[in-house]
C-alpha positions as CSV (number, residue, x, y, z in Angstrom):
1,X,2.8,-120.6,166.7
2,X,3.7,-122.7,169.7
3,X,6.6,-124.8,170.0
4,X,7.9,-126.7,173.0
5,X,7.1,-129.4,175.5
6,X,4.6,-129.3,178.4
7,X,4.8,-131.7,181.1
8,X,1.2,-132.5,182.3
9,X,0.2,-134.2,185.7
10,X,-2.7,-136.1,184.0
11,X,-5.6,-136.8,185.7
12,X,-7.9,-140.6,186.3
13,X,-10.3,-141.0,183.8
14,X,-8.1,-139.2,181.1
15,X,-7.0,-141.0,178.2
16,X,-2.9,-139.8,176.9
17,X,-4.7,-138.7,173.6
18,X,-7.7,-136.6,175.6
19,X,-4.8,-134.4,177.4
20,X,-3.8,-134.4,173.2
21,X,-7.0,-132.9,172.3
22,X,-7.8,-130.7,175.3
23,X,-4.3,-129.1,174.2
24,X,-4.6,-128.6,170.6
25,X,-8.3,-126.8,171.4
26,X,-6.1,-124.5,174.4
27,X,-2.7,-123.9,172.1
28,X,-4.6,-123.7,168.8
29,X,-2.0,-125.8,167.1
30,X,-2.7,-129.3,165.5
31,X,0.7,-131.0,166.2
32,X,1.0,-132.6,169.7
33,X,2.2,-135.7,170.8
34,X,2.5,-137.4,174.3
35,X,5.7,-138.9,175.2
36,X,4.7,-142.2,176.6
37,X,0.7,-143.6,177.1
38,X,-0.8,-143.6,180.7
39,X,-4.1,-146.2,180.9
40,X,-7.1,-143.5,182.3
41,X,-6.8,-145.1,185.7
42,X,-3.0,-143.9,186.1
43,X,-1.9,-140.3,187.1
44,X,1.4,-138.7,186.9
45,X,4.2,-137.4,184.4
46,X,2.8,-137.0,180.5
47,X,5.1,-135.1,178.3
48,X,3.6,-133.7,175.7
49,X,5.6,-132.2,172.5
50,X,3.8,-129.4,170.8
51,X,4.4,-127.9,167.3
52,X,8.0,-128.5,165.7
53,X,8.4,-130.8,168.9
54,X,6.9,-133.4,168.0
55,X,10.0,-134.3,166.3
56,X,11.6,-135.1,169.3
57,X,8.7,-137.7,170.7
58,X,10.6,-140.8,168.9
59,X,13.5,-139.9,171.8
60,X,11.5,-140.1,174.5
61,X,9.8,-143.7,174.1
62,X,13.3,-144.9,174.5
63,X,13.7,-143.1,178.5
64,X,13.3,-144.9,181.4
65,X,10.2,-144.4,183.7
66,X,9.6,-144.7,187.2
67,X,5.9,-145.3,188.8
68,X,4.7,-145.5,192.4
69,X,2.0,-148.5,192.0
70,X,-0.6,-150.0,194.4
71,X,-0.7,-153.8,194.6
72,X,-3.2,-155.5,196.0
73,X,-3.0,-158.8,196.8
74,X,-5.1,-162.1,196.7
75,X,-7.0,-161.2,194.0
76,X,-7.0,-161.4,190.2
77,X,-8.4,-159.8,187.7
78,X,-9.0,-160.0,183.9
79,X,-7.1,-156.5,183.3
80,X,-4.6,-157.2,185.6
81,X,-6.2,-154.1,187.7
82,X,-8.9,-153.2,189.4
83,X,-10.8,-151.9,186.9
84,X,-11.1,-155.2,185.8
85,X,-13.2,-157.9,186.4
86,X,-12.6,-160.0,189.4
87,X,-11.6,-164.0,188.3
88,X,-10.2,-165.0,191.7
89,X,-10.0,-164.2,195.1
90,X,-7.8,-165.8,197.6
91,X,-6.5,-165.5,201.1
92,X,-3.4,-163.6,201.7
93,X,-1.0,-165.1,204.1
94,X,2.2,-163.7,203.1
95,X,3.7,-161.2,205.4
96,X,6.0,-158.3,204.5
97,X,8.9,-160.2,204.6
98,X,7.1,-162.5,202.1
99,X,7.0,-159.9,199.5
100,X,10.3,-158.1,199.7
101,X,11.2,-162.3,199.0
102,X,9.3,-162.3,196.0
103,X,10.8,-158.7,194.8
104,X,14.0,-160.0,194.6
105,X,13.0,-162.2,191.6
106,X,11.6,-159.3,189.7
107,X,14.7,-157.0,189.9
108,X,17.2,-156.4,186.8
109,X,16.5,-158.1,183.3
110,X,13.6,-160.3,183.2
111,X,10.5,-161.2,180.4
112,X,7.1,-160.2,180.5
113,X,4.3,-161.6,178.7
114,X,2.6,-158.5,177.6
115,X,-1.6,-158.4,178.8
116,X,-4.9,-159.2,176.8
117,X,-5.9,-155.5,177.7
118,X,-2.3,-153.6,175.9
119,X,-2.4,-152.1,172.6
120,X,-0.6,-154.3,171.0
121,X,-1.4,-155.4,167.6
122,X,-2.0,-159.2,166.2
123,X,-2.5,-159.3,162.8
124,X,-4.3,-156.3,162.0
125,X,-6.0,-156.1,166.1
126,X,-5.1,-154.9,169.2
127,X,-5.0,-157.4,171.3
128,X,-8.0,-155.1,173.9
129,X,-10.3,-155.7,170.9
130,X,-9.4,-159.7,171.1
131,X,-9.7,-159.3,174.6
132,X,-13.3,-157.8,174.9
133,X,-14.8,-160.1,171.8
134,X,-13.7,-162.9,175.0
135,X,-10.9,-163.9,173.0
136,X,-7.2,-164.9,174.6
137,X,-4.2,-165.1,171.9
138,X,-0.6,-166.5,172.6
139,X,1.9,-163.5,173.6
140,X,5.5,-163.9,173.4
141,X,7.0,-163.1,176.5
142,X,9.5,-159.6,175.8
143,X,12.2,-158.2,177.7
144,X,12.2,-155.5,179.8
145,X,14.3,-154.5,182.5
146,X,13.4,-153.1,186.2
147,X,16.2,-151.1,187.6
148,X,14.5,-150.5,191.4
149,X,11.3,-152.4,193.3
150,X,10.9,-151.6,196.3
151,X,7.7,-151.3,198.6
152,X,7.3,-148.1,200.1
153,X,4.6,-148.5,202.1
154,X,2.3,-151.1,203.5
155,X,-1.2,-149.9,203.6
156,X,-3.3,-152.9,205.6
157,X,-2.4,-156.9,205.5
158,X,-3.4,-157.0,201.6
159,X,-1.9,-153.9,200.0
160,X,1.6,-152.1,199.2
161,X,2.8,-149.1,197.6
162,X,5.7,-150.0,195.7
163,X,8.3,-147.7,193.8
164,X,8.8,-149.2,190.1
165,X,11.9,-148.1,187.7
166,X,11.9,-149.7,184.3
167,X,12.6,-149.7,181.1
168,X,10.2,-148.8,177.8
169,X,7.7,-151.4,177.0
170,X,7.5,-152.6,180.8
171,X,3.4,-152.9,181.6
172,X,3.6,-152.5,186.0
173,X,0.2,-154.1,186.3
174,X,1.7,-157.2,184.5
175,X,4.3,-156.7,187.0
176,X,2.1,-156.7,189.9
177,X,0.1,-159.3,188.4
178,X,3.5,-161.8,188.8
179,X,4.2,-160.8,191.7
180,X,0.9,-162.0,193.3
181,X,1.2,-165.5,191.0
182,X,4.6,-166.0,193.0
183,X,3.1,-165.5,196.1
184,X,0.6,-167.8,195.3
185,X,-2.6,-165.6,196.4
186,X,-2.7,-163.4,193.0
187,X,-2.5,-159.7,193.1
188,X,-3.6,-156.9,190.9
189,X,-2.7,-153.2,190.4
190,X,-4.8,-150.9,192.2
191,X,-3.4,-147.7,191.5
192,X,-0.9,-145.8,189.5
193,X,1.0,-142.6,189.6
194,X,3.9,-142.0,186.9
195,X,6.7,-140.1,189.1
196,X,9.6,-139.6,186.5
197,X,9.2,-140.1,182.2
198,X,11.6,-138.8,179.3
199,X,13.7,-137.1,181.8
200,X,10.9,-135.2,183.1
201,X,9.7,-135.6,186.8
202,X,6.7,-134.5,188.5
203,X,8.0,-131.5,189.5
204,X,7.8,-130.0,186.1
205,X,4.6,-130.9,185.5
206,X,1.6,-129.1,185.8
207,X,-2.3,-129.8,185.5
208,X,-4.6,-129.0,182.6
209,X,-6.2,-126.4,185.2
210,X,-3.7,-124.7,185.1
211,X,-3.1,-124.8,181.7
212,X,-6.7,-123.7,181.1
213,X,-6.1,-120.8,184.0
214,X,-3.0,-119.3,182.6
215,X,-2.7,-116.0,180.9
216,X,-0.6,-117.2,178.1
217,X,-0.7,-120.7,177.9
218,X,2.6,-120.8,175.4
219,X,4.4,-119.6,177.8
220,X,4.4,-123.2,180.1
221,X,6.2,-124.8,177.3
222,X,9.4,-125.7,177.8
223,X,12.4,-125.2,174.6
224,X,12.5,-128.2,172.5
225,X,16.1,-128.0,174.0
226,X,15.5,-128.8,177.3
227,X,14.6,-132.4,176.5
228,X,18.0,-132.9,175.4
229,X,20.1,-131.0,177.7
230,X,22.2,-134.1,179.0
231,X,24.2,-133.5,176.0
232,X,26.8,-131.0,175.2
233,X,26.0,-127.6,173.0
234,X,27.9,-126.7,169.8
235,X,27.3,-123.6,168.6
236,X,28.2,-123.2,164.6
237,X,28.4,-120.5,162.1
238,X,29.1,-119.6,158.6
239,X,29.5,-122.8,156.0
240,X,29.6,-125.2,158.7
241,X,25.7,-123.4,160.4
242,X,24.5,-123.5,156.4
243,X,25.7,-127.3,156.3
244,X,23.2,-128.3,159.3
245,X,20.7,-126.4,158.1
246,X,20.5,-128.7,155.2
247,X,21.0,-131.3,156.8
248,X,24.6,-132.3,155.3
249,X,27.8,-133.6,157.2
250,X,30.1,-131.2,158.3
251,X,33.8,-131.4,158.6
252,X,35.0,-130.4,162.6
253,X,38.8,-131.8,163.2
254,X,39.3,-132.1,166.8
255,X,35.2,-132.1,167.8
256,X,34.8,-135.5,170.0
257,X,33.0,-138.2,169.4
258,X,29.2,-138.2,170.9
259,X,25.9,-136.4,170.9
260,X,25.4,-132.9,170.8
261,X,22.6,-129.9,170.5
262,X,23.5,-127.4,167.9
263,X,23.0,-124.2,167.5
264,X,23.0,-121.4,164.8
265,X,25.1,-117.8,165.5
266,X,22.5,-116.8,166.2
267,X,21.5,-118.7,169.2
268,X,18.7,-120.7,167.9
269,X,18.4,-124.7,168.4
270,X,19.2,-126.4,165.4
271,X,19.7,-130.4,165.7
272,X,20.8,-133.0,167.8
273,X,24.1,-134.4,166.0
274,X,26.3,-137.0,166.4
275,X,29.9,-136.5,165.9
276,X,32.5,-138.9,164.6
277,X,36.1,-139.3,164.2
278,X,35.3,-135.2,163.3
279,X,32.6,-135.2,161.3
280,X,29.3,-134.0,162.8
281,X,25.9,-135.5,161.0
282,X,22.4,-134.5,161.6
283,X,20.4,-137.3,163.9
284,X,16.9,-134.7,164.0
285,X,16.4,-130.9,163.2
286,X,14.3,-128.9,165.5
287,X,14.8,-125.5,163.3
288,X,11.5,-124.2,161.7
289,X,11.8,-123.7,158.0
């Protein structure tokens, strides 16, 4: 039975829920889940929890990501990318300088009103079906926060690479839509590479090629663990290992306050707990029953 997380690079053209179902078919196990939905035209960092892992995707909506995004400017499109169909063109006459300007505006806590083409649901729709019927809806504008923007590179007089840090719910082709409206010439997304997501960078990632290629397939997965090793591990036994496992409060005088991984005598990954004034209560268990 496999259990664990596999960090995929995904490819263009690939929805987050066909990497899903390419991986159920390869690690014969129904429950998978993606931490965190790339559009098909974006690459990059997909986490994807498999078996009793899946527990653990509700944590990683909440991590911060970090993209490398193509902007291309004077033009605007109904999809806020490229893929999109083209509403305005106009000249460009801002200069590097021009941009980093406009950056500045976009940096720290700011609102967003979320795109026609998102998933998000009005009464009963997502707002992508409103879209394509040729319908537009009112979108309250939602907080987000972007903790670095920076360009990286300037490729031609229309078009930057820019390194994007943000928080959960932030759309970058929204972003790069603004960011061409305060320039005054529009812009649009062009391209889109996810670089770091649920603590996971591209370095731990690996293509469904490989996947597909490799002996034992089971064996790319990471431990369940893994995703939460920024917190501490407490290792219990006896009454207090028997009180996790059903999922009860234990008493531990002198245990600090915070979040912790815990683990049976035996070694095995229990829960992620949170302790308080010494007692220690399960947030999730990850053992298999």
């Amino acid at each position: 039975m496999a259990n664990g997380i596999i960090v995929i690079d995904k490819p263009e053209g690939w929805t987050s829920m066909d990497v899903c179902a390419k991986l159920r078919g390869i690690l014969h196990e129904k429950r998978i889940g993606h931490g965190g939905t790339l559009d098909p035209m974006a690459t990059g960092v997909l986490p994807v929890f498999v078996g009793r892992a899946t527990r653990a995707v509700e944590f990683a909506a909440e991590r911060d990501k970090e993209y490398l995004a193509g902007l291309k400017l004077g033009v605007v499109t109904n999809t806020q990318d490229t893929t999109g169909e083209v509403l305005e063109t106009h000249p460009v006459t801002a200069d590097r300088e021009a941009v980093e300007a406009a950056l500045d505006r976009f940096r720290g806590d700011i609102a967003q009103i979320p795109p026609m083409y998102s998933a998000i649901k009005r009464d009963g729709k997502k707002l992508y079906e409103l879209a394509r019927a040729g319908k537009e809806v009112e979108r309250a504008p939602r907080p987000v926060t972007i903790h670095a923007l920076d360009i990286v590179s300037r490729d031609g007089s229309d078009a930057y690479t820019l390194r994007v840090r943000c928080s959960k719910g932030t759309y970058v082709r929204t972003l790069c839509h603004d960011i061409g409206q305060a320039l005054g010439c529009g812009g649009c997304m062009s391209a889109l590479r996810r670089t770091w997501a649920a603590g996971f960078g591209l370095d731990r990632a690996v293509t469904l090629e490989a996947v597909q290629q490799a002996e034992d397939p089971a064996a790319l997965l990471l431990p369940v663990d893994a995703y939460f090793a920024r917190h501490p591990a407490l290792t219990v036994a006896g009454e207090t290992e028997k009180k996790v496992r059903n999922g009860m409060t234990a008493v531990l005088p002198g245990l600090d306050d915070g979040t912790y991984r815990v683990y049976g005598a035996a070694g095995g990954f229990l829960a992620v707990s949170q302790a308080k004034q010494g007692k220690l209560a399960t947030i999730k268990s990850f053992f298999e029953v």
